[in-house]
ZADO-1210 file (C-alpha; in nm, 4 decimals, padded with zeros to 6 digits):
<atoms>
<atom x="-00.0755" y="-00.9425" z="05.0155" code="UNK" pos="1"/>
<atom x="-00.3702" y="-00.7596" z="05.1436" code="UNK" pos="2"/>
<atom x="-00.1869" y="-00.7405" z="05.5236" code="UNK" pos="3"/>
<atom x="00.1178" y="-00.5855" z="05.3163" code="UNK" pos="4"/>
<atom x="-00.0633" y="-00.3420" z="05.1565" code="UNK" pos="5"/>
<atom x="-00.2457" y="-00.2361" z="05.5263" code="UNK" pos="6"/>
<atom x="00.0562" y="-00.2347" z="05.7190" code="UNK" pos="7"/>
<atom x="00.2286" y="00.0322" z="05.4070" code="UNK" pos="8"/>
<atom x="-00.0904" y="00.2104" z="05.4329" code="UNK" pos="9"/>
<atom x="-00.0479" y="00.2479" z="05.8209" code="UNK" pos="10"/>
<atom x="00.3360" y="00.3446" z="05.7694" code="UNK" pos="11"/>
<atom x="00.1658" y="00.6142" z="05.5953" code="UNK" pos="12"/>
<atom x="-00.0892" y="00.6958" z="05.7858" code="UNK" pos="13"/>
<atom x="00.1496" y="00.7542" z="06.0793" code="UNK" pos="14"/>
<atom x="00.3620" y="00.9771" z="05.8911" code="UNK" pos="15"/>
<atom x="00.0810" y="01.2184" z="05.8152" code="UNK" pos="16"/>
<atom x="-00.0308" y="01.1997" z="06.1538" code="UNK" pos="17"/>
<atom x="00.3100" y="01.3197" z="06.2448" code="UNK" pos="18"/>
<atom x="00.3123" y="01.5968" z="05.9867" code="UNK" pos="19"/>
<atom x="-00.0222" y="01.6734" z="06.1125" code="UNK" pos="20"/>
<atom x="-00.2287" y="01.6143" z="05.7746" code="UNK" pos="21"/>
<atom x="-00.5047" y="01.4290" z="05.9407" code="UNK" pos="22"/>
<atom x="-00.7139" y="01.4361" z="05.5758" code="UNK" pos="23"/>
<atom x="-00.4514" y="01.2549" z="05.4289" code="UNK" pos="24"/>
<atom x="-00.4238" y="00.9995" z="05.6816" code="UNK" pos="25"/>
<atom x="-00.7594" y="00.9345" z="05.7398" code="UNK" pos="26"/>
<atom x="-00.7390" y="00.8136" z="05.3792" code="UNK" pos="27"/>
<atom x="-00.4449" y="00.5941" z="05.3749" code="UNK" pos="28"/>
<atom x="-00.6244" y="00.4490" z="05.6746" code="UNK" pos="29"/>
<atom x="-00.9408" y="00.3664" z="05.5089" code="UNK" pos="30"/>
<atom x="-00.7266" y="00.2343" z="05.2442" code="UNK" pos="31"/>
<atom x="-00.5918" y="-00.0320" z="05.4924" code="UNK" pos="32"/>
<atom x="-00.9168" y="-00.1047" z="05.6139" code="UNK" pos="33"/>
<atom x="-00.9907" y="-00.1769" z="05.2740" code="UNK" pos="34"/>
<atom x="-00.7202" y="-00.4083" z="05.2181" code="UNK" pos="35"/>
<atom x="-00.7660" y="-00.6172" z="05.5334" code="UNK" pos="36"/>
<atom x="-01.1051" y="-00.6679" z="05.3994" code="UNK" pos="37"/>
<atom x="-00.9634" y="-00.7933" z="05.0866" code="UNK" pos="38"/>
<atom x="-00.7053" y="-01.0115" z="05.2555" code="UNK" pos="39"/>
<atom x="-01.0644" y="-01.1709" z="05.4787" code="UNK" pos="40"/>
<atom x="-01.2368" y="-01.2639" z="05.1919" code="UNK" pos="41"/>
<atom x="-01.2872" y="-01.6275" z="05.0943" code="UNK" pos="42"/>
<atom x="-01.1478" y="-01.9167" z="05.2709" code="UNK" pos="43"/>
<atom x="-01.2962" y="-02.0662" z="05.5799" code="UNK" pos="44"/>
<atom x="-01.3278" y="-01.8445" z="05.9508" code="UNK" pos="45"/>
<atom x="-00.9799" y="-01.9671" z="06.1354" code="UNK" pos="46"/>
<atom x="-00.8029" y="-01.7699" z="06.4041" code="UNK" pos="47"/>
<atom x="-00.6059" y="-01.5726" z="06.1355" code="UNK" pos="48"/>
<atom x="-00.9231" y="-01.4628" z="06.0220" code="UNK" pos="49"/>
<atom x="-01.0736" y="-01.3736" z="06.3298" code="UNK" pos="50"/>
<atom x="-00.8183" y="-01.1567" z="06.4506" code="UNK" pos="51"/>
<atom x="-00.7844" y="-00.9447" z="06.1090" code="UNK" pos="52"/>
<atom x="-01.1493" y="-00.8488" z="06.1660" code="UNK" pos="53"/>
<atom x="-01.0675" y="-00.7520" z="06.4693" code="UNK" pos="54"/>
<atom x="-00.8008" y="-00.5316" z="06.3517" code="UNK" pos="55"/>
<atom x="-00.9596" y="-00.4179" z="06.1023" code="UNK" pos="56"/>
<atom x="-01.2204" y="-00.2897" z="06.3574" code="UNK" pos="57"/>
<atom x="-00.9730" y="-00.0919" z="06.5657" code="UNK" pos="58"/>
<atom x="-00.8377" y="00.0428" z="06.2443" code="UNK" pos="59"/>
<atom x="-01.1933" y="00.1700" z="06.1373" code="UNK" pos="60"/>
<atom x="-01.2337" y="00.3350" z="06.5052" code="UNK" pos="61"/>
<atom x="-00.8770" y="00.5002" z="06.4747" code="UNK" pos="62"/>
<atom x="-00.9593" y="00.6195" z="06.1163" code="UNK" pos="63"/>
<atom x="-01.3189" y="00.7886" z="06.2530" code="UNK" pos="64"/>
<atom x="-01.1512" y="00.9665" z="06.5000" code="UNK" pos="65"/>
<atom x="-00.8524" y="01.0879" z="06.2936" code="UNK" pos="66"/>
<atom x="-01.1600" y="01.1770" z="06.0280" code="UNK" pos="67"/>
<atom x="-01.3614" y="01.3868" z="06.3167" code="UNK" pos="68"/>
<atom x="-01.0626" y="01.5661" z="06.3860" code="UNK" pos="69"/>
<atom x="-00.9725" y="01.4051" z="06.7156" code="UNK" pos="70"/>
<atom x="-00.6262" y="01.3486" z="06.8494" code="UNK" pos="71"/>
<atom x="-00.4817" y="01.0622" z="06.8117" code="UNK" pos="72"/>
<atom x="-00.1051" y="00.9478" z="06.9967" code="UNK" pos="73"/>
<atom x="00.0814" y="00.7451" z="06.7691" code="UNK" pos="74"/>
<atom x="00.1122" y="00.5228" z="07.0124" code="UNK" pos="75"/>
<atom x="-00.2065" y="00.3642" z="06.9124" code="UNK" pos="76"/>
<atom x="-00.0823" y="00.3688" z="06.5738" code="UNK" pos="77"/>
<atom x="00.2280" y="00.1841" z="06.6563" code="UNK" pos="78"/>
<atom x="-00.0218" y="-00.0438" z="06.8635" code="UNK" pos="79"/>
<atom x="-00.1763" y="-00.1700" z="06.5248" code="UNK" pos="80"/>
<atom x="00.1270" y="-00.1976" z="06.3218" code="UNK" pos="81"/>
<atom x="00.2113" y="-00.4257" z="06.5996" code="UNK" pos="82"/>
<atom x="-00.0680" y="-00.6442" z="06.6656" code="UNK" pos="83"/>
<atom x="-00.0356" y="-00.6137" z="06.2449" code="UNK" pos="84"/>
<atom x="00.3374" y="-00.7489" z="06.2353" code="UNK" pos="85"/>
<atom x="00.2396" y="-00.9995" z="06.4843" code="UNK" pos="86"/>
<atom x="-00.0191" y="-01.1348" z="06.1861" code="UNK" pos="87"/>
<atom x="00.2427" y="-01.0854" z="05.9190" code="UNK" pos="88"/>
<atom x="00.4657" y="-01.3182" z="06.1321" code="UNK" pos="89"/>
<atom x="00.1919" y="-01.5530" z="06.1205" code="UNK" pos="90"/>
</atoms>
């Protein structure tokens, strides 16, 4: 559930990037960070695991730059909604 909730908060996310209201995605973003969190809690380390925190780490850099005003191409958003999809499929 909690890799549902990250990829609607990166749907989101890239649509205020788009509309250029970099607040407001910078805030759906740290949403999703907080919800791959969730999703990484309990159960034992496993490859699934492993590559959520590492997702969630390239969504906390992507949200810090969005946050300090820097551009950022969707096409690092649509990066992580990939690599994100690819876990959904998982």
């Amino acid at each position: 559930q909690g890799l549902i909730d990250a990829k609607s908060r990166l749907v989101q996310a890239k649509a205020n990037v788009f509309e250029r209201n970099f607040g407001e995605a910078a805030k759906e973003l740290a949403e999703a960070v907080d919800a791959l969190e969730t999703a990484n809690k309990g159960g034992k380390p496993d490859e699934v695991d492993n590559a959520v925190r590492d997702l969630t780490g390239s969504f906390r850099e992507v949200r810090l730059e969005i946050a300090r005003g820097k551009s950022v191409p969707l096409k690092k958003l649509d990066e992580l909604q990939r690599r994100l999809d690819q876990l959904l499929g998982k």
